[in-house]
N, CA, C and O of each residue as an XYZ file, in Angstrom:
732
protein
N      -8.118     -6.509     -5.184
C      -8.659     -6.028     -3.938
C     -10.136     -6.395     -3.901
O     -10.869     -6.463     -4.888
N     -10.444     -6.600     -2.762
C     -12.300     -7.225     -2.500
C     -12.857     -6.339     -1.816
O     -12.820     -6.395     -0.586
N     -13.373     -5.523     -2.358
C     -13.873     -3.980     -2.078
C     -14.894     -4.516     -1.168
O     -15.061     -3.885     -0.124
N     -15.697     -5.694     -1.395
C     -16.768     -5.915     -0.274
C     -15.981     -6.148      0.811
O     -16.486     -5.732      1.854
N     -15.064     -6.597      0.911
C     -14.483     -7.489      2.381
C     -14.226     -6.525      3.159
O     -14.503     -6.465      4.357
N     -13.246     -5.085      1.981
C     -12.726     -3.714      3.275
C     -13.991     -3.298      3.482
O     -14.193     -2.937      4.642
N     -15.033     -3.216      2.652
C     -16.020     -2.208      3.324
C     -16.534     -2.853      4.609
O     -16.942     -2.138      5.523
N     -16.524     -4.420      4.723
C     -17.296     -4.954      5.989
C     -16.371     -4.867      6.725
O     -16.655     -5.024      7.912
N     -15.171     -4.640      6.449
C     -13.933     -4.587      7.800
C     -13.633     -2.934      7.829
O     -12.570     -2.415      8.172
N     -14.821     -2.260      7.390
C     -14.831     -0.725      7.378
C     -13.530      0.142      7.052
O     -13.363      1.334      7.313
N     -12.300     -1.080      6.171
C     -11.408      0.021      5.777
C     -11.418      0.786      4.530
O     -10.969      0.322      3.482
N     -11.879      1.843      4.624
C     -12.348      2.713      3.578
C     -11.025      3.333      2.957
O     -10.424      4.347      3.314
N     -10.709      2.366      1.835
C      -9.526      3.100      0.975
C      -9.860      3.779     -0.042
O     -10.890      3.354     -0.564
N      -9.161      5.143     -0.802
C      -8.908      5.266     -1.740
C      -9.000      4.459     -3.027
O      -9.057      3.236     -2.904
N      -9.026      5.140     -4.594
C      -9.134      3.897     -5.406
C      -7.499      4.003     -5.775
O      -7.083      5.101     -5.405
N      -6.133      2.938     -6.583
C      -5.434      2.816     -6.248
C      -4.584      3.294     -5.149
O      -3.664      4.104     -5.264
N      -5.247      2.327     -3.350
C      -4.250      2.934     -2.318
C      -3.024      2.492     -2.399
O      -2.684      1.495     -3.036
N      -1.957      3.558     -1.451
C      -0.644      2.802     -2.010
C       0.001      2.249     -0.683
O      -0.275      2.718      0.421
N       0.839      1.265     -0.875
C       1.265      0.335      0.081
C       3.211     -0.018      0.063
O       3.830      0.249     -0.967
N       3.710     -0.416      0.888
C       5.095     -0.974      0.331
C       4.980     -2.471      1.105
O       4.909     -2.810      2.286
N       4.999     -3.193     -0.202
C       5.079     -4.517      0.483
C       6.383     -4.761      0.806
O       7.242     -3.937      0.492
N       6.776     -6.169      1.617
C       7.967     -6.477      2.134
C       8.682     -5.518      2.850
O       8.472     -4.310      2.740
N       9.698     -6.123      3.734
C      10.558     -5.357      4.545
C      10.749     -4.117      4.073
O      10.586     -3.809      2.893
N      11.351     -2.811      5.603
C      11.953     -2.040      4.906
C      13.021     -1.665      5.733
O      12.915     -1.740      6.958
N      14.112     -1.239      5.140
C      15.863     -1.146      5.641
C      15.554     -0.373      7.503
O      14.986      0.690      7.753
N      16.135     -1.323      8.459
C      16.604     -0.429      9.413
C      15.481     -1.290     10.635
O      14.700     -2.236     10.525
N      15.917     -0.348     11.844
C      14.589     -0.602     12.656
C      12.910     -0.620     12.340
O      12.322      0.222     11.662
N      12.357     -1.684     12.944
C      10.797     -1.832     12.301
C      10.054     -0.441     13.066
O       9.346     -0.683     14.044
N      10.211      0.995     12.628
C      10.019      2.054     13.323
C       9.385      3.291     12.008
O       9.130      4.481     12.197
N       9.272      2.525     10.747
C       8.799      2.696      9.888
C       7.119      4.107      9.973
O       7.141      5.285      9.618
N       6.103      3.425     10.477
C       5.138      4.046     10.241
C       4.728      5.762      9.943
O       4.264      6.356      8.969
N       5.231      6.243     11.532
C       5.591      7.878     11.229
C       5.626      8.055     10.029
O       4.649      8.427      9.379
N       6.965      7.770      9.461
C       7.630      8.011      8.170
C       6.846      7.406      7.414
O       7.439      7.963      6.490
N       5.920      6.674      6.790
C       5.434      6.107      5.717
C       3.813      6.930      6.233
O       2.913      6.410      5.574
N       3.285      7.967      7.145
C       1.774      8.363      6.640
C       2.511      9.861      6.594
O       1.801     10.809      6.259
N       3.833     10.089      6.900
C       4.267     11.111      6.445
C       4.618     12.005      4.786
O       4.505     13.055      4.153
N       4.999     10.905      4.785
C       5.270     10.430      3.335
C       3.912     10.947      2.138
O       3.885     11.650      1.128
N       2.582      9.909      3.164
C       1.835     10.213      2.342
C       0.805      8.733      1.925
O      -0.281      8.709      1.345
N       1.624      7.598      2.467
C       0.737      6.213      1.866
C      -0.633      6.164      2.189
O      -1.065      7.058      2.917
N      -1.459      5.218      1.753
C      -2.769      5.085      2.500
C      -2.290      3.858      3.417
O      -3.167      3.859      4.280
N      -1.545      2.972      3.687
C      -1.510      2.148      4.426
C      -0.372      1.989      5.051
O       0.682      2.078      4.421
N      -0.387      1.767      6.196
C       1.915      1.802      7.142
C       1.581      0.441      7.498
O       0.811     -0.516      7.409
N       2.693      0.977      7.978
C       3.745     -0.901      8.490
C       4.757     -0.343      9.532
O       5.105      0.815      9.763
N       5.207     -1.808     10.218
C       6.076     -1.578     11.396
C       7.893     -1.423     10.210
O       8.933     -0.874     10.573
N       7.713     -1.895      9.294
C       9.031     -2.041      7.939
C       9.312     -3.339      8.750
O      10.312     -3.810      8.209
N       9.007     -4.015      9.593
C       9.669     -5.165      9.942
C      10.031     -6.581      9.292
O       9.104     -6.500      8.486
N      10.580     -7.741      8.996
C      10.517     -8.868      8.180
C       9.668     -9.402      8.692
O       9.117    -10.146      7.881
N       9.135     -9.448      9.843
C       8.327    -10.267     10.599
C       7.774     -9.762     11.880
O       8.385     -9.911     12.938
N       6.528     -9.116     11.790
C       5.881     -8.549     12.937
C       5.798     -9.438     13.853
O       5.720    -10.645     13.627
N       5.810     -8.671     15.489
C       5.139     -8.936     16.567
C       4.183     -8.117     17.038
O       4.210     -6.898     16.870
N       3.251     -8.757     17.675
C       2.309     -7.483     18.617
C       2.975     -6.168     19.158
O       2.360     -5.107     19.057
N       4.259     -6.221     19.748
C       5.018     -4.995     20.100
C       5.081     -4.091     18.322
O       4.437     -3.060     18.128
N       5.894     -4.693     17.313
C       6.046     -3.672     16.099
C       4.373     -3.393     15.955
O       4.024     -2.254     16.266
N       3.422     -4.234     15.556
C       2.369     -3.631     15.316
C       1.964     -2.492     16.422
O       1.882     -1.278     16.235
N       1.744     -3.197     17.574
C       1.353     -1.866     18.373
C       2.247     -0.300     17.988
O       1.763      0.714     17.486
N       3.357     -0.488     18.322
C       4.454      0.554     17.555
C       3.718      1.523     16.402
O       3.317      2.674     16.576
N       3.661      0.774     15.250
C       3.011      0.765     14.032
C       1.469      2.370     14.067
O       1.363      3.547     13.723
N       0.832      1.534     14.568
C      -0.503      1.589     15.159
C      -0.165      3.355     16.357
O      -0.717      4.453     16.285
N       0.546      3.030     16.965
C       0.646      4.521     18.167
C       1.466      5.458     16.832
O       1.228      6.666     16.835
N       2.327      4.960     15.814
C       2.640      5.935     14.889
C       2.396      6.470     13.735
O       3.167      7.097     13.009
N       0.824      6.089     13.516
C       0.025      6.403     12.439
C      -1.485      5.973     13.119
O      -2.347      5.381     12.469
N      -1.610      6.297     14.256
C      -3.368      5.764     14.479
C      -4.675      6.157     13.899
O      -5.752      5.832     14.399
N      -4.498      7.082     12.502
C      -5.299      7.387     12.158
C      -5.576      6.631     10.572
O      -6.595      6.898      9.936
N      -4.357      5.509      9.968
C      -4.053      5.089      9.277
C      -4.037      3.709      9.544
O      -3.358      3.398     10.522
N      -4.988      2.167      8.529
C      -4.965      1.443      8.768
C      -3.136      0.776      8.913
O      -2.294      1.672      8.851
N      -2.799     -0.106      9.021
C      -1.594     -0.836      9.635
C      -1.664     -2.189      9.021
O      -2.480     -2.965      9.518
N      -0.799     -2.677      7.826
C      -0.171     -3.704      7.279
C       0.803     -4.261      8.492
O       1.651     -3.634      9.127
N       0.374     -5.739      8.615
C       1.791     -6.409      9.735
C       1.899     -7.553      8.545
O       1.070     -7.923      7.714
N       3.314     -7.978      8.818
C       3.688     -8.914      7.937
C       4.284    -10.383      8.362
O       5.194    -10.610      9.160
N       3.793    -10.972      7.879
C       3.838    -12.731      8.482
C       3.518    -13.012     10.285
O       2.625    -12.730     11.084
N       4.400    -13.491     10.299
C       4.022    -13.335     12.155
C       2.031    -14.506     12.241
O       1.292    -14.753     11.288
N       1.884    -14.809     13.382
C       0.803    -15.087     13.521
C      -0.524    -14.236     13.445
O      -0.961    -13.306     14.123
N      -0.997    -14.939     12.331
C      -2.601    -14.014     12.197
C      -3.563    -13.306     13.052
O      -3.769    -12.100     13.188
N      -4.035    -14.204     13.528
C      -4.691    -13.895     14.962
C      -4.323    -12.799     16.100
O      -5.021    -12.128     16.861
N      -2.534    -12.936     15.828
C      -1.971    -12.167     16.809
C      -1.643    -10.589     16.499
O      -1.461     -9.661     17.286
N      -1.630    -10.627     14.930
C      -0.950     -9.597     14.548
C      -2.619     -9.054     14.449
O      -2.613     -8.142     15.275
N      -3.592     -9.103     14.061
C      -4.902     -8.312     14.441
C      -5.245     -7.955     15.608
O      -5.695     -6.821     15.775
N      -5.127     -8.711     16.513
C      -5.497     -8.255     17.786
C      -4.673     -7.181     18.412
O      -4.913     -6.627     19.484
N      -3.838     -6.993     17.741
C      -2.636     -6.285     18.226
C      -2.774     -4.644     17.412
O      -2.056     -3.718     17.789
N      -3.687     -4.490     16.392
C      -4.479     -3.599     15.730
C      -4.022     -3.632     14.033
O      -4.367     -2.623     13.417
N      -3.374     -4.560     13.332
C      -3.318     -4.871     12.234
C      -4.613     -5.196     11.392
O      -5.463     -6.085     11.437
N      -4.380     -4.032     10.567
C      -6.166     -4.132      9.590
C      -5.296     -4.840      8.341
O      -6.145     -5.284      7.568
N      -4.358     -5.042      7.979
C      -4.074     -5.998      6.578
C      -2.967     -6.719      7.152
O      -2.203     -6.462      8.082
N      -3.110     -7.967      6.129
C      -1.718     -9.095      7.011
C      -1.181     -9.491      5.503
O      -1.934    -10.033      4.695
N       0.020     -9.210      5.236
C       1.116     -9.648      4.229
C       1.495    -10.738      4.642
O       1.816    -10.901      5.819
N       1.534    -11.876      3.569
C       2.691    -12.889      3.921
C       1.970    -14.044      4.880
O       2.593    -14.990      5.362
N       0.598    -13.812      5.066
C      -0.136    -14.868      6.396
C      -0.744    -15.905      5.635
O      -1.348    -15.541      4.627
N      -0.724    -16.719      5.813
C      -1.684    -18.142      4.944
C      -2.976    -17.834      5.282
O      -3.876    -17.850      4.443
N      -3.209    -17.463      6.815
C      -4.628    -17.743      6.967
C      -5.343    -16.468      7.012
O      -4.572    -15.546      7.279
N      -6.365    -16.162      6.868
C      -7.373    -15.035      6.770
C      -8.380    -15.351      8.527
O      -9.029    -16.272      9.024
N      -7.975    -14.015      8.895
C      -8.616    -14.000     10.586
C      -9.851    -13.156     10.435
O      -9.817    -12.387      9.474
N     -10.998    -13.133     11.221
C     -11.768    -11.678     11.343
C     -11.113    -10.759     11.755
O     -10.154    -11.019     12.482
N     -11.420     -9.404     11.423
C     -11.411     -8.260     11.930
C      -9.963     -7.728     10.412
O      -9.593     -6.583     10.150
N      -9.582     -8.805      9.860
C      -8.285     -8.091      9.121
C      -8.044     -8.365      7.923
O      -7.979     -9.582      7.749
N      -7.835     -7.593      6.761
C      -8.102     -8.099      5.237
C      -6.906     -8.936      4.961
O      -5.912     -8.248      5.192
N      -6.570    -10.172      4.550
C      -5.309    -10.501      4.448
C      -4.877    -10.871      2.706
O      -5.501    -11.678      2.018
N      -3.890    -10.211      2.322
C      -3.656     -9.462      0.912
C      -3.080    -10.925      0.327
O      -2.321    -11.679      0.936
N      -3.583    -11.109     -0.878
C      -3.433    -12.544     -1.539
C      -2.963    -12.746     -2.972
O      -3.633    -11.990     -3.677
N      -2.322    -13.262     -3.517
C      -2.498    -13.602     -4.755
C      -3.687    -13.073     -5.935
O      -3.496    -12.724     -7.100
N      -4.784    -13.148     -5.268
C      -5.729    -12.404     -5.949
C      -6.264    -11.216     -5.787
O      -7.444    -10.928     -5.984
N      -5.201    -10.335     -5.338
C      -4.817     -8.702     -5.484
C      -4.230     -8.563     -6.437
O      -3.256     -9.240     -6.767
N      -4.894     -7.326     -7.279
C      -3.847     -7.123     -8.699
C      -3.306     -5.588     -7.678
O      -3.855     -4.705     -7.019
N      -2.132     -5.929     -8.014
C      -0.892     -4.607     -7.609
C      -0.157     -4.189     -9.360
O       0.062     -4.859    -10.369
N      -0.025     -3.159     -9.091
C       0.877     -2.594    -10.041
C       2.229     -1.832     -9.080
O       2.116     -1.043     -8.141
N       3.113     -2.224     -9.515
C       4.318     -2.105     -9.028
C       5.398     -0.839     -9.653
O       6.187     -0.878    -10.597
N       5.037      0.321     -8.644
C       5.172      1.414     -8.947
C       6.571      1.710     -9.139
O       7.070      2.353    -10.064
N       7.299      1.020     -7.892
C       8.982      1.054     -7.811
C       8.542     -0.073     -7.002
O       7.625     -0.551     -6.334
N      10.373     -0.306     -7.690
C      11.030     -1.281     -7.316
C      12.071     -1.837     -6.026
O      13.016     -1.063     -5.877
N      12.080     -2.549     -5.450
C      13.346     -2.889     -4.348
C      14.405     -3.519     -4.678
O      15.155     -3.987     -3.821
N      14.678     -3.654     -6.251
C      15.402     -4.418     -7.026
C      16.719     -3.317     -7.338
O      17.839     -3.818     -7.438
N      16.536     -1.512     -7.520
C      17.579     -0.975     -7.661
C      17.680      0.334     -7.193
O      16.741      1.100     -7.408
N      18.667      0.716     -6.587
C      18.728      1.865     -5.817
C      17.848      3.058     -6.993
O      17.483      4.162     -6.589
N      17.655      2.672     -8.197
C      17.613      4.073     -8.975
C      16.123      4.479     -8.592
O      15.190      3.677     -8.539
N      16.017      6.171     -8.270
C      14.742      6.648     -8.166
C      13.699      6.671     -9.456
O      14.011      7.388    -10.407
N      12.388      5.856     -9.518
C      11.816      5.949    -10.263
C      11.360      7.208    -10.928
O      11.036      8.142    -10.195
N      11.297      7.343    -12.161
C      10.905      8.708    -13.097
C       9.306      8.632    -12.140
O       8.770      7.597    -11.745
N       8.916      9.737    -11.988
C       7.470     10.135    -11.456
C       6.458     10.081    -12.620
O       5.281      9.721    -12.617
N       7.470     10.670    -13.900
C       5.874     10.668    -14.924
C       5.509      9.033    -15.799
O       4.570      8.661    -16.502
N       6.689      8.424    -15.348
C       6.792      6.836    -16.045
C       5.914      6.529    -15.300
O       4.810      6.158    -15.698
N       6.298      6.642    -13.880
C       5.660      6.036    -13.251
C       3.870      5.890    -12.966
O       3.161      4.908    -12.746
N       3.628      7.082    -13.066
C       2.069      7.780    -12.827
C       1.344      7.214    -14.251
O       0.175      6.835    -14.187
N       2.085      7.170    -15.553
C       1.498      6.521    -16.566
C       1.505      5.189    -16.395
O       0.498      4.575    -16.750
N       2.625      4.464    -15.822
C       2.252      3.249    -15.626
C       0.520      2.900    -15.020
O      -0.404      2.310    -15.580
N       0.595      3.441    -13.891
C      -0.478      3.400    -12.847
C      -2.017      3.677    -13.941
O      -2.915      2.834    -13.933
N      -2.089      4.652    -14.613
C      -3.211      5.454    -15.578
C      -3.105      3.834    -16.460
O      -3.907      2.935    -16.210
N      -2.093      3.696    -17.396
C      -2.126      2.185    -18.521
C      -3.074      1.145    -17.109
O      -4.131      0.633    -17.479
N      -2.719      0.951    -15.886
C      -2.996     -0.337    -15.499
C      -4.745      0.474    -15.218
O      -5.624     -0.164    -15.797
N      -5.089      1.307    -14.699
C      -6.507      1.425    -14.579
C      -7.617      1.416    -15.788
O      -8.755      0.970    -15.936
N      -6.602      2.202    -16.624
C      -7.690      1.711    -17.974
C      -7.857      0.118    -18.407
O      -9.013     -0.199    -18.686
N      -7.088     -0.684    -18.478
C      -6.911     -2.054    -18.738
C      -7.837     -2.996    -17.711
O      -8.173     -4.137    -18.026
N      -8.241     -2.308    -16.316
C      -8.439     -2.602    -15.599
C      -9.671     -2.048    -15.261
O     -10.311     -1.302    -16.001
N     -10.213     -2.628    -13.469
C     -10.862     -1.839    -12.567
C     -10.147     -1.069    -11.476
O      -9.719     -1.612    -10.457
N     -10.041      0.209    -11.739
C      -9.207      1.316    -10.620
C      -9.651      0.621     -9.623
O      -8.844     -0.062     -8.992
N     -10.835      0.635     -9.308
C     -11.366      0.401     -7.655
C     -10.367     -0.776     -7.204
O      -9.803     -0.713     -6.112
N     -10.165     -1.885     -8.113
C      -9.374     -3.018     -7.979
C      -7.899     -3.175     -7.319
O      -7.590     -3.957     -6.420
N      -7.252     -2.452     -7.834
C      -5.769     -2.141     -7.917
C      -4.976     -1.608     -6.769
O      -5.442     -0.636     -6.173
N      -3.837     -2.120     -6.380
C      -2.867     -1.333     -5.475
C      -1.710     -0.851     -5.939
O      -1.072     -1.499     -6.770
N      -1.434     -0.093     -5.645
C      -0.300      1.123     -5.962
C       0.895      0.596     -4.805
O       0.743      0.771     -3.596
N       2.207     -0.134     -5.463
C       2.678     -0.725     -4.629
C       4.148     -0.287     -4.971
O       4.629      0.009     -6.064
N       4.814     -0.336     -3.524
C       6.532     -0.817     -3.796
C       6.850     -2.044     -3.101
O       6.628     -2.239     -1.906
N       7.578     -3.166     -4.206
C       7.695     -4.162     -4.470
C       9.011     -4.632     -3.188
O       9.842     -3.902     -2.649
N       8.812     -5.824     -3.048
C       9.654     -6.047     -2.083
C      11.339     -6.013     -2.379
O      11.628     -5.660     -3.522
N      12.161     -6.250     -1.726
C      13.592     -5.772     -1.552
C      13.945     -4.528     -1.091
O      15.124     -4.500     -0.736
N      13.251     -3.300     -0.943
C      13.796     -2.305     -0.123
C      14.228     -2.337      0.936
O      14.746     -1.267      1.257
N      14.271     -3.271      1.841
C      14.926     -3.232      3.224
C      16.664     -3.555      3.011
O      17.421     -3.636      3.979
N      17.140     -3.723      1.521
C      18.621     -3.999      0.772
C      19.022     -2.367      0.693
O      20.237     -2.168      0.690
N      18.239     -1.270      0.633
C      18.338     -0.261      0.065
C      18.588      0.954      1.624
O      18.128      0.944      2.766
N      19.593      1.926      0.839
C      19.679      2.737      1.963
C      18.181      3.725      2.050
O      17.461      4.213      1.180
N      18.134      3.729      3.987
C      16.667      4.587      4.329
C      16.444      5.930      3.040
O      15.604      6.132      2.164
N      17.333      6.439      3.375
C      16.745      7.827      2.338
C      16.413      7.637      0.803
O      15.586      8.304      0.182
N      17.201      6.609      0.292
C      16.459      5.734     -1.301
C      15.292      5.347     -1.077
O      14.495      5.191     -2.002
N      15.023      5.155      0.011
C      13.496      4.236      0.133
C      12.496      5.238      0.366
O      11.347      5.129     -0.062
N      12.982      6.375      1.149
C      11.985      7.073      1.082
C      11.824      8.031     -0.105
O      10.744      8.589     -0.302
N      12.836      8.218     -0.859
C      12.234      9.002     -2.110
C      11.757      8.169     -3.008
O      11.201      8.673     -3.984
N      11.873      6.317     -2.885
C      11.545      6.140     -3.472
C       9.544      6.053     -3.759
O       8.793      6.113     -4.732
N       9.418      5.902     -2.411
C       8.376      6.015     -1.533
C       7.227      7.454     -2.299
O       6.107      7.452     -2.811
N       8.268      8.529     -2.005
C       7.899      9.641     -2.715
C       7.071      9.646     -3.961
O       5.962     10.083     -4.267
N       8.186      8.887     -4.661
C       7.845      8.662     -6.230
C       6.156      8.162     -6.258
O       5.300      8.899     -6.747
N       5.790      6.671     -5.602
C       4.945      6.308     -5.284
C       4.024      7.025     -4.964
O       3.068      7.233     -5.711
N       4.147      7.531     -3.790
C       2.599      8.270     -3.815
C       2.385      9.670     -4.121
O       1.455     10.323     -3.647
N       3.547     10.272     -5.184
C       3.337     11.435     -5.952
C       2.642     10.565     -7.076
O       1.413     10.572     -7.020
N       3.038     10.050     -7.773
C       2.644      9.105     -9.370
C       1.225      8.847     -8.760
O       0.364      9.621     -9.178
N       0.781      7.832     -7.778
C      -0.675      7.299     -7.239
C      -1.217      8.746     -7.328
O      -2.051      8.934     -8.214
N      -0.897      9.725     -6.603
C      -1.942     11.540     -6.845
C      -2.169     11.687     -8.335
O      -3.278     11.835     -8.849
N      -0.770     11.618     -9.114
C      -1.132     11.858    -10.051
C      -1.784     10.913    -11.294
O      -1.858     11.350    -12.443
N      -2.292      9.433    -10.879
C      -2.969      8.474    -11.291
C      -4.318      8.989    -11.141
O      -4.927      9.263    -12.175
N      -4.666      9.096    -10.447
C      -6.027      9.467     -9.435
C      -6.589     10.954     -9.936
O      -7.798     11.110     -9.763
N      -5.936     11.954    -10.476
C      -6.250     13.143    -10.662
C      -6.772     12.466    -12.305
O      -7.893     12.549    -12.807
N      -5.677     11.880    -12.807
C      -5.910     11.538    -14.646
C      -7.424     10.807    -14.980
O      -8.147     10.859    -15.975
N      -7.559     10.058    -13.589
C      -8.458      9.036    -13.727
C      -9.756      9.602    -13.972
O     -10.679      9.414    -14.764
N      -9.353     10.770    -12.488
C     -10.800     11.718    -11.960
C     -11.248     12.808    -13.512
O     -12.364     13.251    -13.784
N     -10.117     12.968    -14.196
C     -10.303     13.931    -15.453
C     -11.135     13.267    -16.336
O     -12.075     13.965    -16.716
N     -11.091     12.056    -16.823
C     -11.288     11.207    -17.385
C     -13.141     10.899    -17.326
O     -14.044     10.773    -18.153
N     -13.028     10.884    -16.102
C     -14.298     10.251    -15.799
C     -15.457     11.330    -15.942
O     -16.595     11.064    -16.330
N     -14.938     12.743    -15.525
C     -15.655     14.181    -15.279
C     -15.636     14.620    -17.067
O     -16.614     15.155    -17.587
N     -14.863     14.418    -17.540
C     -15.029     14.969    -19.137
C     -15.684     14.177    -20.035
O     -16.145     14.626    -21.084
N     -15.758     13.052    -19.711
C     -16.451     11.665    -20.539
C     -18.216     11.986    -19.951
O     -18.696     11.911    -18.820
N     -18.829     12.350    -21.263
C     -20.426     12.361    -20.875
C     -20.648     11.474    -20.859
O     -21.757     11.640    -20.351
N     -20.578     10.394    -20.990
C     -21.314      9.154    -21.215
C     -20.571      7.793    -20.444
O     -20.880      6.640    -20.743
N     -19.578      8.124    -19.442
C     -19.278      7.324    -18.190
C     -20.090      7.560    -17.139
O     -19.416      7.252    -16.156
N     -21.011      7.881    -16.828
C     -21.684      8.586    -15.904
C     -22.780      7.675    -16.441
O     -23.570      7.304    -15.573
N     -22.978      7.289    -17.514
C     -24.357      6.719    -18.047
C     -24.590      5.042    -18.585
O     -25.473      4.422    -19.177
N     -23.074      4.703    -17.925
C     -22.482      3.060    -17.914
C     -22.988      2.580    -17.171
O     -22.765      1.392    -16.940
């Protein structure tokens, strides 16, 4: 993640925010349900946005930036998309997520099974120490749109219960350590 780029495109995330990349099962009607949930970032769940899913997107989480996925760049920002999955090109006004994003991949779209929460949340804690927290996304990996809606959303669950509880370990960490404060 390029912490300078969101701050000049003023999207002020969390440190590991969490996201679901790739499709997700059903109508692209997703968003509601994903800032319900709890993510820092929604989506239309579509394979391929239009200005209609983004707008959609956008009227069902407007207080929450909006991932659109492939579709034309240009179009899918103007349309109120603050991150673009899947776009070659990088537009103003919208961060577009690249290869040189480190994600840690919280759950999977590979199997109906609900991820363990405390595997999972240690996963997330192993990748920030190894790492820069500020860096990192808290992700579910593509193939869930194979998976039935209610798997996806607990799996979803899992995700951004584990990311709280990444974020609390991190925050312990940092508040009990005298001498992180002095790095």
């Amino acid at each position: 993640m390029r912490r300078d780029e969101l701050d000049r495109l003023r999207l002020f995330l969390p440190v590991l925010p969490t996201i679901a990349l790739g499709a997700l099962p059903g109508p692209p009607e997703w968003s509601s349900t994903l800032a319900r949930i709890g993510l820092d970032v929604v989506g239309s769940g579509a394979a391929v946005d239009d200005p209609d899913t983004v707008a959609a997107a956008v009227s069902g989480a407007p207080h929450l930036p909006v991932k659109a996925r492939r579709g034309d760049a240009a179009t899918l920002a103007a349309a109120g998309a603050r991150l673009l999955e899947g776009t070659p090109t990088e537009v103003a006004g919208a961060y577009r997520l690249g290869a040189d994003d480190l994600t840690v991949r919280v759950v999977s779209g590979e199997t109906p099974a609900v991820e363990d929460l405390d595997t999972a949340s240690r996963a997330l804690v192993a990748a920030a120490r190894a790492g820069v927290p500020s860096r990192l996304w808290a992700v579910a990996g593509p193939g869930l749109d194979t998976l039935d809606p209610d798997v996806v959303e607990a799996k979803l669950t899992v995700l951004v219960d584990a990311t709280r509880e990444a974020r609390l370990a991190i925050a312990k960490v940092q508040f009990e350590d005298d001498d992180f404060w002095r790095r």
